[in-house]
C-alpha positions in Angstrom: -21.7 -9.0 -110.6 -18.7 -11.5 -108.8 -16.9 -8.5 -108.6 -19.4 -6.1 -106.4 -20.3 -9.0 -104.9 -16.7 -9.8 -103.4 -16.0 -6.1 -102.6 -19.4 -6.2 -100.1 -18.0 -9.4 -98.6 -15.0 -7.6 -97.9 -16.9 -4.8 -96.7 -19.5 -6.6 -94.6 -16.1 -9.2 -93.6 -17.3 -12.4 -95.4 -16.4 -14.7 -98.1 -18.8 -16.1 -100.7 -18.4 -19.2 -103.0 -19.6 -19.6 -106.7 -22.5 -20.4 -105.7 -23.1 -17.0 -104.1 -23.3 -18.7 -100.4 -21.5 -16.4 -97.4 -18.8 -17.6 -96.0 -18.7 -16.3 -92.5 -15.1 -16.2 -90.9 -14.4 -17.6 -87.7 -13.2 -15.0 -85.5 -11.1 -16.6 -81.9 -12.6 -15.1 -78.8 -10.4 -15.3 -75.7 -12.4 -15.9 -72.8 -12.8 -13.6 -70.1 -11.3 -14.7 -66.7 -13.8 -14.8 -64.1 -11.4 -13.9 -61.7 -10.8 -10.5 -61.3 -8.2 -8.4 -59.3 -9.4 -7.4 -56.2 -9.2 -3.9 -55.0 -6.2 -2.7 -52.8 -6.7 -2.7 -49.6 -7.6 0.6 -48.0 -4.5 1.6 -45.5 -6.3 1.7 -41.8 -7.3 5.5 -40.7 -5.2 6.3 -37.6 -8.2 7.6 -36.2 -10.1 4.7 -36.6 -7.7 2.3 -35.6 -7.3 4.5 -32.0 -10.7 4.8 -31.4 -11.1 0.7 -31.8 -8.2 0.5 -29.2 -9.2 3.1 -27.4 -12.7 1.0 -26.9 -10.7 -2.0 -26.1 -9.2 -0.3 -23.1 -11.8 1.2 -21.8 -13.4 -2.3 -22.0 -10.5 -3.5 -19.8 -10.3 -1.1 -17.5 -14.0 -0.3 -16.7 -14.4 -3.0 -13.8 -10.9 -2.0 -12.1 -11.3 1.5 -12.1 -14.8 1.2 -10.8 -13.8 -1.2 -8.0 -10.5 1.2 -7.1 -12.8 4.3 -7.3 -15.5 2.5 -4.8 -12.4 1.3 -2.6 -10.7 4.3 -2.9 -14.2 6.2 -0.9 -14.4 3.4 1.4 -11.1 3.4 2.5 -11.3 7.6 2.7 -14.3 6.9 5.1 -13.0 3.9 7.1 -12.5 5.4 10.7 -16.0 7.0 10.0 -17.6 4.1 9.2 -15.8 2.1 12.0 -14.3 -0.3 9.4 -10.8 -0.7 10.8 -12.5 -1.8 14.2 -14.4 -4.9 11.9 -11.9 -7.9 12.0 -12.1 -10.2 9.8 -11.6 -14.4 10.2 -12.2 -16.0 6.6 -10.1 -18.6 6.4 -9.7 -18.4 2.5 -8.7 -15.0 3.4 -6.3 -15.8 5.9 -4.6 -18.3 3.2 -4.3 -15.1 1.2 -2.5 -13.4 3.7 -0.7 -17.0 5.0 -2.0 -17.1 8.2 -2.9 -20.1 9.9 -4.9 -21.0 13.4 -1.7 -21.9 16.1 -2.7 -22.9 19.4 0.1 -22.0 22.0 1.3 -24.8 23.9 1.8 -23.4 27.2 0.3 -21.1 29.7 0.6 -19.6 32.9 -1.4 -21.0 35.8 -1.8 -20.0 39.2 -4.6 -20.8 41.9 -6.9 -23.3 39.6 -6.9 -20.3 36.8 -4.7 -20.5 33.5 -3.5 -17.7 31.2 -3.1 -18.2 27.8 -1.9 -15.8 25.2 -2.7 -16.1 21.4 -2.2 -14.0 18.4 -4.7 -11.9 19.0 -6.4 -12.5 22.6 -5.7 -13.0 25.6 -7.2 -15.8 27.7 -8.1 -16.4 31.0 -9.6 -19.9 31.8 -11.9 -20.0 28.7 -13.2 -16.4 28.0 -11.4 -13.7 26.1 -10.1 -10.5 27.9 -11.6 -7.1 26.4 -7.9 -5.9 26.0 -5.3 -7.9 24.8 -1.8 -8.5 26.9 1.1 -9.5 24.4 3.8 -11.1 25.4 3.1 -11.6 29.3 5.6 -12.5 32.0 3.9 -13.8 34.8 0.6 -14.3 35.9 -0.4 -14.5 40.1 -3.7 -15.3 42.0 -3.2 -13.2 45.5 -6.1 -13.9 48.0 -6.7 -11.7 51.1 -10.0 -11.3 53.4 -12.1 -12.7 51.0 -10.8 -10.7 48.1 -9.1 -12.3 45.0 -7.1 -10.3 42.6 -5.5 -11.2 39.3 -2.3 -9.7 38.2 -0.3 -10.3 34.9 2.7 -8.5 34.6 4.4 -7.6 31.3 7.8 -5.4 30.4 6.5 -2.4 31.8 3.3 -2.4 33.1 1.2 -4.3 35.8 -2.5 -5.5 35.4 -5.2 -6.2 37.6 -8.0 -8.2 37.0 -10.8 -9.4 38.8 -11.4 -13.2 38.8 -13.8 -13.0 36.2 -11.4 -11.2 33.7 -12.6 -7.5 33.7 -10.0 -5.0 34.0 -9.5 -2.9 37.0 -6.5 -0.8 37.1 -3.4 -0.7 35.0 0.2 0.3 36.5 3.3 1.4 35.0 6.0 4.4 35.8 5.8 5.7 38.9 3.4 3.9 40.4 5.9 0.7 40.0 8.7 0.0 42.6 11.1 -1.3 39.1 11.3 0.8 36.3 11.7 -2.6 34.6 9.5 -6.2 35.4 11.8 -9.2 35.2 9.5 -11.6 36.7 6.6 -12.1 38.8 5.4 -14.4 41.7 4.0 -15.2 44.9 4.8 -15.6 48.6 3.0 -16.3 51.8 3.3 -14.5 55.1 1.9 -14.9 58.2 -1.5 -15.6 56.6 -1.1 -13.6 54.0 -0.5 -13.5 50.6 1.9 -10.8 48.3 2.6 -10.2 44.9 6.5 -10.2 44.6 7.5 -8.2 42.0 11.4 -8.5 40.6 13.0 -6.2 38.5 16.1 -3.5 39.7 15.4 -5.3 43.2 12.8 -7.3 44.6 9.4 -6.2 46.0 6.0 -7.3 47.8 2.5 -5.9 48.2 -0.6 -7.2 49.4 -2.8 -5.0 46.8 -0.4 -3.7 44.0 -0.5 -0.3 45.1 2.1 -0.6 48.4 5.7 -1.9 48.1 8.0 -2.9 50.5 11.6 -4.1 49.4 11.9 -8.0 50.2 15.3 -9.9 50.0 14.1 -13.5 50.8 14.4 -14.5 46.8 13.9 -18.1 47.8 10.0 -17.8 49.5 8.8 -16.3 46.4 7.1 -19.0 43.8 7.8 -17.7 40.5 5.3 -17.3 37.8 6.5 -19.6 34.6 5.0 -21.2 31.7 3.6 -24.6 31.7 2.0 -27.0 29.4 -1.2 -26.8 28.3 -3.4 -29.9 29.0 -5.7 -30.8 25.9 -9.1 -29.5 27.6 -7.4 -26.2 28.0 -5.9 -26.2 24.3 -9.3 -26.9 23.3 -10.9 -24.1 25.3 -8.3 -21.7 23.6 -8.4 -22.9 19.8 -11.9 -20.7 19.3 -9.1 -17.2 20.3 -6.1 -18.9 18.1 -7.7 -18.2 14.7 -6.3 -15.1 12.8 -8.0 -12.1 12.0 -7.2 -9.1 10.0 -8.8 -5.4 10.2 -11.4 -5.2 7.5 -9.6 -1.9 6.5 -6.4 -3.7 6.0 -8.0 -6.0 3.2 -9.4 -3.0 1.6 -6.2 -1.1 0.8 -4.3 -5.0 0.3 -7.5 -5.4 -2.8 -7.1 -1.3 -3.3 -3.3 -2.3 -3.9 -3.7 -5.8 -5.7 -0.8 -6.9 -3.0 -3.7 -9.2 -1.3 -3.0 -11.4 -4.7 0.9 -11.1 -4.5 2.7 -10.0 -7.2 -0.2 -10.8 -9.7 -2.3 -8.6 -8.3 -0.1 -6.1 -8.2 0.9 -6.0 -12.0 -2.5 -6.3 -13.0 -3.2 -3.1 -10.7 -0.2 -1.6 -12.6 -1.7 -2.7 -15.6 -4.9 -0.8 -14.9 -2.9 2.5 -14.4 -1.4 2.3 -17.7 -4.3 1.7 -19.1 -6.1 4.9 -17.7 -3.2 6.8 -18.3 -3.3 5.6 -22.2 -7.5 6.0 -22.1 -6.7 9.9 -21.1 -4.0 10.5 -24.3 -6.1 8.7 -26.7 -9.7 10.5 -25.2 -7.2 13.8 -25.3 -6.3 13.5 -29.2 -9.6 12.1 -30.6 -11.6 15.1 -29.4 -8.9 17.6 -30.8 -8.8 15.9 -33.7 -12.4 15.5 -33.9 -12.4 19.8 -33.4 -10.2 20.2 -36.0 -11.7 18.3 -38.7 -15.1 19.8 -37.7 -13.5 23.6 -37.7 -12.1 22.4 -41.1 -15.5 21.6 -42.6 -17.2 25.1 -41.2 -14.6 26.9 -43.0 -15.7 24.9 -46.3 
């Protein structure tokens, strides 16, 4: 009887006293780590990882090549659309470009008008000529029978203007007596007054359009430049501010040059980044083709 009972112990893998009592054996159990290995980490998909920059990029350059494509039109259409007549005064805009109002110092006067030339305009007594005379030599009031004429002379070319500023005739070449103006003046003759002319000699006329050589240097009052009093300086400043042609900024922004060399890199920056946009756009759709052609044939 002990002896079947001790071979089912060892069968069923207990023990059992005299007194017929199991003795169950203690079996160690390791424990089980709660930690476990994490899976490797998939390697990125090529694909995948060009398409997400491919997205980044386009992000990027979505406002700049939308703004250079708008530019690009405007800029195409600018004579059309009169935009390079359109001048532009911001001074934020002038700071860009580092241009700053300067009111010129002297003038010409002559016969209780003044001359003033800025930047941009030209200025007689406090109103803006229509066309603008750079760089003037001279400037001469000649009165005769009742008639006042305006003449300011430059390099090349004489102009006439009426006292109230409006244009009447220009004169240049041939209809000069010097093929080059050195300076201009004034000089009265028997009740009259004539516009001395210097240049390869010296010359007079009543109206601008007949010439007579003249030799007597020392009657003629030469046109110079004088100082500016403060209520003409203050009559000029609303001519001295700078301008630029709205067509101008728009290839400067077009360009990124109105921002210096910032603006410039960032423009370059912008190409690149199309140019990378087409490559990746190029390769995702073949690839996308050949994996599609691949799966037919399956």
């Amino acid at each position: 009887m002990n002896t079947q009972h001790a071979l089912r112990a060892e069968a069923d893998g207990a023990t059992y006293n005299d007194s017929q009592t199991p003795t169950v054996k203690k079996i160690a159990i390791k424990p089980v780590s709660s930690t476990q290995k994490k899976p490797a980490a998939a390697k990125r998909n090529t694909s995948l990882l060009l398409r997400q920059w491919h997205q980044r990029l386009g992000i990027f350059a979505f406002v700049f090549m939308g703004w250079l494509g708008f530019s690009g039109i405007l800029l195409n259409q600018s004579v059309s659309m009169g935009l390079d007549a359109i001048r532009v005064g911001s001074s934020t805009l002038m700071s860009l470009y580092g241009l700053h109002t300067t009111i010129p110092e002297n003038g010409y006067f002559s016969a209780g008008h003044w001359l003033v030339t800025t930047t941009e305009n030209t200025v007689l007594n406090d109103i803006a000529l229509d066309r603008h005379i750079p760089s003037p030599l001279g400037f001469v009031d000649i009165k005769n029978n009742g008639d006042e004429l305006l003449f300011v002379a430059t390099n090349d070319k004489l102009t006439l203007l009426s006292p109230a500023g409006v244009l009447i005739e220009e004169l240049s070449g041939y209809m000069l007596p010097v093929g080059h103006i050195r300076g201009i003046g004034s000089v009265e003759q028997q009740d009259t007054s004539f516009l001395a002319l210097q240049g390869e000699g010296t010359y007079i006329s009543a109206d601008g359009l007949s010439w007579q050589e003249f030799e007597n240097n020392e009657a003629i009052t030469w046109s110079s430049l004088t100082q500016l009093d403060e209520d003409a300086k203050s009559d000029v400043e609303p001519y001295a501010h700078p301008t630029v042609a709205l067509e101008q900024v728009l290839i400067d922004l077009h360009s990124g040059r109105l921002f210096g060399s910032i603006g410039s890199s960032l423009i370059n920056l912008v190409g690149a980044a199309a140019v990378l946009l087409s490559i990746s756009g190029i390769w995702m759709t073949w690839r996308t083709n050949r994996m599609r052609k691949a799966r037919q044939k399956k």
